[in-house]
C-alpha positions as a printed Julia matrix, in Angstrom:
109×3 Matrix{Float64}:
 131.42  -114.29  49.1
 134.34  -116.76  47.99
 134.32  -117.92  44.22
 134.33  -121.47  46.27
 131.72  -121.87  48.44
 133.81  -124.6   50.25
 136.17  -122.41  51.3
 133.47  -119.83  52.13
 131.97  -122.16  54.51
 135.29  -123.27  56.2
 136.35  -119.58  56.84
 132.46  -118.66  58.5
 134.0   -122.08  61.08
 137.09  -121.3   61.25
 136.19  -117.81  62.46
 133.85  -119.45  65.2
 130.54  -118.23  63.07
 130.99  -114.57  64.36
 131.89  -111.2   62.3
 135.67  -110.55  63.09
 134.82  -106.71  62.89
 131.73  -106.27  65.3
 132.49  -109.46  67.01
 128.36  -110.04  66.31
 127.3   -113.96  65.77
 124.7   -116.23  64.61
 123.42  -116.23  67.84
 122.77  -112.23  67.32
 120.74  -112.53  64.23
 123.04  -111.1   62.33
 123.44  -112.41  58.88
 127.03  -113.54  58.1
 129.34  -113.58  54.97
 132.55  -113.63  54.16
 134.58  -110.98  53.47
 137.74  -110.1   51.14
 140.02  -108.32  53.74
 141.97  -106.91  50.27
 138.84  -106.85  47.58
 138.01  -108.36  44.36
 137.69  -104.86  42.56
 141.85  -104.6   43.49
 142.46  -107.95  42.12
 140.75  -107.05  38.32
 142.58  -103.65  38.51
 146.01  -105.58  39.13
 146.62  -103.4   42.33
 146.83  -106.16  44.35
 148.22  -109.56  43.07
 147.66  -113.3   44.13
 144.35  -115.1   44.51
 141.59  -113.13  45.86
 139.72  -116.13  47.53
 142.79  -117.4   49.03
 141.85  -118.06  53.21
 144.57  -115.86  54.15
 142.03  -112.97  52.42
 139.1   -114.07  53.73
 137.42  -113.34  57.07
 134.01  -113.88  58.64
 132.04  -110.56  58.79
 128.63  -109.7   59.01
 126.1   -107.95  56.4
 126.78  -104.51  57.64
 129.73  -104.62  58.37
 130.78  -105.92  55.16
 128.55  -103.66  53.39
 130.42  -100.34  55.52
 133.6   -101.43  54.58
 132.31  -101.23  50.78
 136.2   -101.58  48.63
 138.32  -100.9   51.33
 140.91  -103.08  52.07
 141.55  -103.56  55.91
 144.44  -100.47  56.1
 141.68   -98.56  54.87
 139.05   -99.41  56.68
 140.65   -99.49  59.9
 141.27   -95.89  58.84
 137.57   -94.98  58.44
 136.61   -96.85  61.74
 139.32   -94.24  63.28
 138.45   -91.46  61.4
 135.01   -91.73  60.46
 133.66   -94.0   62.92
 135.16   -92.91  65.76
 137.26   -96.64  67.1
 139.94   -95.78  69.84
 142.93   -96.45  69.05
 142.45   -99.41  71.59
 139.53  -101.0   69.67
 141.19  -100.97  66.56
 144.25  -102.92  68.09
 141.82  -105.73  69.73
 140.6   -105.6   65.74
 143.87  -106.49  64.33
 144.39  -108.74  67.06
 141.17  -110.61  66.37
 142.03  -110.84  62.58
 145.68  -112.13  62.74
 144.32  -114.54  64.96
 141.86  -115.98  62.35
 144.25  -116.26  59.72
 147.07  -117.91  62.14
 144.4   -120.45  62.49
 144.19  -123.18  59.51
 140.98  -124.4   58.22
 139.0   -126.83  59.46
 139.4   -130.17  57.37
């Protein structure tokens, strides 16, 4: 979860409390966190550059989802959804839909 559990909290809302990978909510039982869509663990390499817990990096997703996508970043892990999971090429566009959506949307104040 975000370094700032503010910003944690206003992500979970701004993402209507519901895992932008599985589309699974509070209302499913699912426990929710929030996800770096480019991870930490590229950040304290230096492959990636910027701030980590920025909003624009961070989505809603539930525990297993989360958990599946391990160090991933998204391109990857829309990869092993493909590849590994078995996502049609259909599913995985809704995905990226659902996800540019989010972070088009600005926090809630």
């Amino acid at each position: 979860m975000s370094k700032t559990p503010a910003v944690a909290l206003l992500v979970l809302e701004r993402d209507g409390y519901a895992c932008l990978y599985c589309e699974r909510g509070l209302d499913d039982g699912v426990q929710l966190t929030v996800d770096h869509l480019t991870p930490t663990t590229w950040f304290e390499r230096g492959t990636a550059t910027g701030d980590p817990d920025d909003p624009g990096n961070l989505v809603c997703a539930c525990l297993n989802c989360n958990s599946s996508k391990r160090d991933m970043d998204f391109t990857l892990y829309l990869d092993y959804l493909h590849r590994g999971i078995g996502w049609s090429p259909a599913d995985l566009a809704a995905l990226k839909r659902r996800v540019r959506s989010a972070l088009r949307r600005a926090l809630p104040e």
